[in-house]
Kinemage of the C-alpha trace (Angstrom):
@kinemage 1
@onewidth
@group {chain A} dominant
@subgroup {mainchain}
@vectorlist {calphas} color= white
{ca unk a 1} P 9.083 11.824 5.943
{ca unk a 2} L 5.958 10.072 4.741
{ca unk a 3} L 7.347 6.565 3.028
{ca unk a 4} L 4.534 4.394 1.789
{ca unk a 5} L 5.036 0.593 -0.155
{ca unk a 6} L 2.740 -0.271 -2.768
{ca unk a 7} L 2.354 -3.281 -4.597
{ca unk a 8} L 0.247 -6.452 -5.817
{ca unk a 9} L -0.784 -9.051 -3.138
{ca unk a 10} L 2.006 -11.080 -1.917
{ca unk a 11} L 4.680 -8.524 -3.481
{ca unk a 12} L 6.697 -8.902 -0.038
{ca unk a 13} L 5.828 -4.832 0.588
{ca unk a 14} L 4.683 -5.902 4.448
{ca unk a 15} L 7.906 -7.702 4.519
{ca unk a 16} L 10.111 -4.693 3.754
{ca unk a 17} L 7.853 -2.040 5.270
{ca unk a 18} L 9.125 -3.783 8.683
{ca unk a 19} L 12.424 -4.445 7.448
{ca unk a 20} L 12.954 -0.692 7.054
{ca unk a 21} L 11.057 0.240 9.945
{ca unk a 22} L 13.300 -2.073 11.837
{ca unk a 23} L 16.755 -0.577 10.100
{ca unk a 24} L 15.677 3.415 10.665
{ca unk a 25} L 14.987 2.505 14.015
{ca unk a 26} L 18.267 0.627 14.698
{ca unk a 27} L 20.018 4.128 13.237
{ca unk a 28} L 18.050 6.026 16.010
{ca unk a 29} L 15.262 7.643 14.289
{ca unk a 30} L 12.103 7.888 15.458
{ca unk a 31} L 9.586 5.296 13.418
{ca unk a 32} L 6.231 4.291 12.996
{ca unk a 33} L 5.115 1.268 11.102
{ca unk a 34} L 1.322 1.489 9.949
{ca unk a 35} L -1.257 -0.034 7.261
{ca unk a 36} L -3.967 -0.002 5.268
{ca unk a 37} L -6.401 -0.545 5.335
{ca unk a 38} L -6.036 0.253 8.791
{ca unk a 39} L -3.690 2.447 10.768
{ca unk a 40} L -5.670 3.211 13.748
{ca unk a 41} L -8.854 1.884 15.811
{ca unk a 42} L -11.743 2.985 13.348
{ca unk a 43} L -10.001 1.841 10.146
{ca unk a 44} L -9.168 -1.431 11.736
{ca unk a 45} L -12.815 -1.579 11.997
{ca unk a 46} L -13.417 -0.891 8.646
{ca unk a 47} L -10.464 -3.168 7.353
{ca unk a 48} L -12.133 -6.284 8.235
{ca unk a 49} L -15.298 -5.093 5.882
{ca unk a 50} L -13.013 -4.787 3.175
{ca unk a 51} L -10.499 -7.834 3.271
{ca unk a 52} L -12.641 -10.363 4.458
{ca unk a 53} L -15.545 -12.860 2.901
{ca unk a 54} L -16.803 -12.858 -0.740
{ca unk a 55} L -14.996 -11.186 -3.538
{ca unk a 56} L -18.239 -10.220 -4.697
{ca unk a 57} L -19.426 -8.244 -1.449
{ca unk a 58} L -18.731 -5.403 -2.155
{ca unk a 59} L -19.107 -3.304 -5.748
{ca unk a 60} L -15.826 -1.215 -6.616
{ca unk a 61} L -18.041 2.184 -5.915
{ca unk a 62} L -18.556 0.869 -2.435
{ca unk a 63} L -14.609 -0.172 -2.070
{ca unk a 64} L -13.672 3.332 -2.735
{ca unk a 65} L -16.056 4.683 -0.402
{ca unk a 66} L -15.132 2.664 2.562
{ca unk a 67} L -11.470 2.568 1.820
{ca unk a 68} L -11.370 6.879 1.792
{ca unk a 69} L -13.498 6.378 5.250
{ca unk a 70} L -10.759 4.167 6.782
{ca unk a 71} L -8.325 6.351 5.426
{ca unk a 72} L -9.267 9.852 6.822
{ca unk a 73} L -9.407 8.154 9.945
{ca unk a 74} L -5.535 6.382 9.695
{ca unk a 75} L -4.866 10.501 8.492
{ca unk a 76} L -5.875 12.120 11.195
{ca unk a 77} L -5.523 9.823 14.218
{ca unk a 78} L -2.383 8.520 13.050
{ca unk a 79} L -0.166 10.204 10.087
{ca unk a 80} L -0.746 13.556 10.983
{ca unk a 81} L 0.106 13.781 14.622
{ca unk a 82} L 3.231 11.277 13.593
{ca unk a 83} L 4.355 13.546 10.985
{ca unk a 84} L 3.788 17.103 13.458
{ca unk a 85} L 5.977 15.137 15.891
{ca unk a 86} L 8.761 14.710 13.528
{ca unk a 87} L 8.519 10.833 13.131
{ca unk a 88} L 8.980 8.976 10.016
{ca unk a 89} L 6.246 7.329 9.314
{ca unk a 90} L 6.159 3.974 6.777
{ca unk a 91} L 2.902 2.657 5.761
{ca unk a 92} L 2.031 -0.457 4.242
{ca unk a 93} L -0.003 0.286 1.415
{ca unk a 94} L -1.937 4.598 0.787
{ca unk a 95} L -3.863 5.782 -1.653
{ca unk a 96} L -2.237 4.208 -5.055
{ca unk a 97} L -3.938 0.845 -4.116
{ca unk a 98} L -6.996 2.811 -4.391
{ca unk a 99} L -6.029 4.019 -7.940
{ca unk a 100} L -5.175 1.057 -9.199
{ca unk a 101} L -7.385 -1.554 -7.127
{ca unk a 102} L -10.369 0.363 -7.847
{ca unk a 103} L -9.346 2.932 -10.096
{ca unk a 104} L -8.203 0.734 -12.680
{ca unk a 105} L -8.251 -3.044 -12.208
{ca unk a 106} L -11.861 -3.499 -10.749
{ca unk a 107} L -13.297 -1.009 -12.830
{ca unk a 108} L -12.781 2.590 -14.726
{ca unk a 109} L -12.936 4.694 -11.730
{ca unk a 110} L -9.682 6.588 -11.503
{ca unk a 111} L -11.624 9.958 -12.053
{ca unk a 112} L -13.466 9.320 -8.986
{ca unk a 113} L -10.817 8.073 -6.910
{ca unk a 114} L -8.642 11.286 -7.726
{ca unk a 115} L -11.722 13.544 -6.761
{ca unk a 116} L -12.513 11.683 -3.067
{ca unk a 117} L -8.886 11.511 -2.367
{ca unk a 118} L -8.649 14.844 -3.118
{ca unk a 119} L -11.713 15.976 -1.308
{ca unk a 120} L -11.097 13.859 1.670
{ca unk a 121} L -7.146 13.489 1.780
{ca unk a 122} L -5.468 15.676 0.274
{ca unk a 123} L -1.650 14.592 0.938
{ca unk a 124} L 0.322 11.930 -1.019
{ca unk a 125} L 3.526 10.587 0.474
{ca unk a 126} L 7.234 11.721 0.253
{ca unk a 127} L 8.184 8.536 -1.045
{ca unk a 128} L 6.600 5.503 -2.409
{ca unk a 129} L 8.169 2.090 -3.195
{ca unk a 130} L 6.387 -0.531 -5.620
{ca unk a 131} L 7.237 -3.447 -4.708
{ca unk a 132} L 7.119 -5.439 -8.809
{ca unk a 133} L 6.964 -8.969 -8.596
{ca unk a 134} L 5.570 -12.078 -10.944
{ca unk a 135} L 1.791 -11.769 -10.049
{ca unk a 136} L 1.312 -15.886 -10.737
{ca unk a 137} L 4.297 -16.611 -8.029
{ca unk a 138} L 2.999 -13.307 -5.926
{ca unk a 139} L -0.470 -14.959 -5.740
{ca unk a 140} L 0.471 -18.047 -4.780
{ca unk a 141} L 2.526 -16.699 -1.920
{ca unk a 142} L -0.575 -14.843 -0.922
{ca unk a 143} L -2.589 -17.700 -0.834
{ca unk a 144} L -0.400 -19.965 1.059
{ca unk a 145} L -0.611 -17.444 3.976
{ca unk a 146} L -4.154 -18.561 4.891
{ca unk a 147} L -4.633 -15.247 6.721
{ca unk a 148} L -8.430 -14.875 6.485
{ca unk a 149} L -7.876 -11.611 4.442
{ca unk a 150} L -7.958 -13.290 1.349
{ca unk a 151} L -10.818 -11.425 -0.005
{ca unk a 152} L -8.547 -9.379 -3.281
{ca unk a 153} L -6.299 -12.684 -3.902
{ca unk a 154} L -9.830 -15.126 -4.206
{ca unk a 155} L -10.707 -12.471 -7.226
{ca unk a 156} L -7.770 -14.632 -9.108
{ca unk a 157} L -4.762 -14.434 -11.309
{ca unk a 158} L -6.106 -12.206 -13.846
{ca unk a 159} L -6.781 -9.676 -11.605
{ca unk a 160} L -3.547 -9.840 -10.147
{ca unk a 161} L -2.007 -9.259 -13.624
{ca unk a 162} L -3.813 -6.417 -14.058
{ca unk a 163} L -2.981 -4.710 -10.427
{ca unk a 164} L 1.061 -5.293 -11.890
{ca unk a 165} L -0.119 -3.178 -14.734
{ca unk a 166} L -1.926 -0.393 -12.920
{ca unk a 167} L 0.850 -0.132 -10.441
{ca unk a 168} L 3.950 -0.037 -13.703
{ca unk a 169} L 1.699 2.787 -15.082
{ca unk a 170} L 1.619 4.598 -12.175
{ca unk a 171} L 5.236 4.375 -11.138
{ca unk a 172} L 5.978 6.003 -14.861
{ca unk a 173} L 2.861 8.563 -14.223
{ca unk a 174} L 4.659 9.757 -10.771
{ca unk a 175} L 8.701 9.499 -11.132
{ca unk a 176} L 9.461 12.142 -8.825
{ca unk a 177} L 7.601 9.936 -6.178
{ca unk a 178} L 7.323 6.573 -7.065
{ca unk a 179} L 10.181 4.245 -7.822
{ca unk a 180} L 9.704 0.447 -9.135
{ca unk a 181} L 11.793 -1.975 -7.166
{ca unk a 182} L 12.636 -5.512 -8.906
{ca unk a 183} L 11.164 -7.632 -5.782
{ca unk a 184} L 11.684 -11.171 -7.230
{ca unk a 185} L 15.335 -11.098 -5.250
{ca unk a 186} L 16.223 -12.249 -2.481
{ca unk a 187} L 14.929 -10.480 0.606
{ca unk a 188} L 18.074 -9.589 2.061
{ca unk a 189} L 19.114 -7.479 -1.143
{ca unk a 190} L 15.908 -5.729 -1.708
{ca unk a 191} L 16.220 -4.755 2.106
{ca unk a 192} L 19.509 -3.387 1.251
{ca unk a 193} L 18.494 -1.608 -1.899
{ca unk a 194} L 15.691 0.213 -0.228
{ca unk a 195} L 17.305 1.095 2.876
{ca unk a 196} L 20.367 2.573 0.730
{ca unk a 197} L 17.754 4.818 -1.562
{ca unk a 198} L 16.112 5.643 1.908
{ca unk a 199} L 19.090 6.873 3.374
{ca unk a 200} L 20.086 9.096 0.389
{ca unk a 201} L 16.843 10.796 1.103
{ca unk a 202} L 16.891 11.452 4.561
């Protein structure tokens, strides 16, 4: 099973990606926790071009360029061979950051996002979990982190409102695979909510 979390900065996905990593593996199944952008040695490469320095360094044409490149390489040095082994693998963050990022809250590019991912892809997860939380309370937590990678948060509060609304839209676009979880709770209890949908799955 391919289980991917999705959500605005500072949504508490990376949180609950190794919270359920952690609770699959206690249950003896075989796990692997991954990212993006990242995932493997290439697209860590390629993550620090994305995530770090000016919000204005790169246009949202260029984003989706080197965010497909980082992700063919996560695909095929790391998803793939997971998957053929029989692993679960959870990722922090696929290709709906993509759509929405720079499909829809940088700029009108969906159509083009679609047709690389698509050309260059071509998989979407089993499941994927938005994490939907207050994007003025998300941001903050975001910035308080001080990680370096604060590249998406510096582009501000508006934008942040605007990833919420790309990522609602495309939980309601993709039921079958996409369910919105209420992430301003206590961490304990969304743990619990998302390990008990996981379960019913597997």
């Amino acid at each position: 099973m391919f289980i991917t979390f999705e959500g605005i900065d500072g949504s508490g996905k990376s949180t609950q990606a190794r919270l359920l990593a952690a609770h699959l593996t206690a249950q003896g199944k075989q796990v692997i926790l991954t990212r993006e952008p990242g995932g493997s040695a290439g697209a860590e490469d390629i993550r620090r071009l994305l995530v770090e320095g000016d919000p204005g360094r790169w246009s949202a044409e260029t984003e989706i360029l080197l965010f497909t490149a980082a992700r063919r390489d996560h695909l095929e040095r790391t998803i793939r061979p997971a998957l053929a082994a029989g692993t679960i693998v959870i990722s922090d963050r696929f290709a709906d950051s993509t759509r929405v990022y720079q499909g829809a809250a940088r700029s009108n590019l969906r159509d083009t996002v679609d047709r690389l991912h698509d050309l260059m892809i071509g998989m979407e997860p089993d499941v994927t979990l938005i994490l939907d939380t207050d994007p003025d309370a998300a941001l903050a937590r975001g910035l308080a982190r001080k990680s370096g990678e604060d590249r998406f948060e510096d582009m501000g509060a508006s934008f942040q409102h605007a990833l919420r609304a790309g990522f609602t839209e495309l939980a309601a676009a993709n039921p079958q695979r996409c369910t919105l979880i209420n992430g301003d709770r206590p961490v304990a209890d969304v743990a619990q909510d998302i390990a008990t949908r996981i379960e019913t799955l597997l």
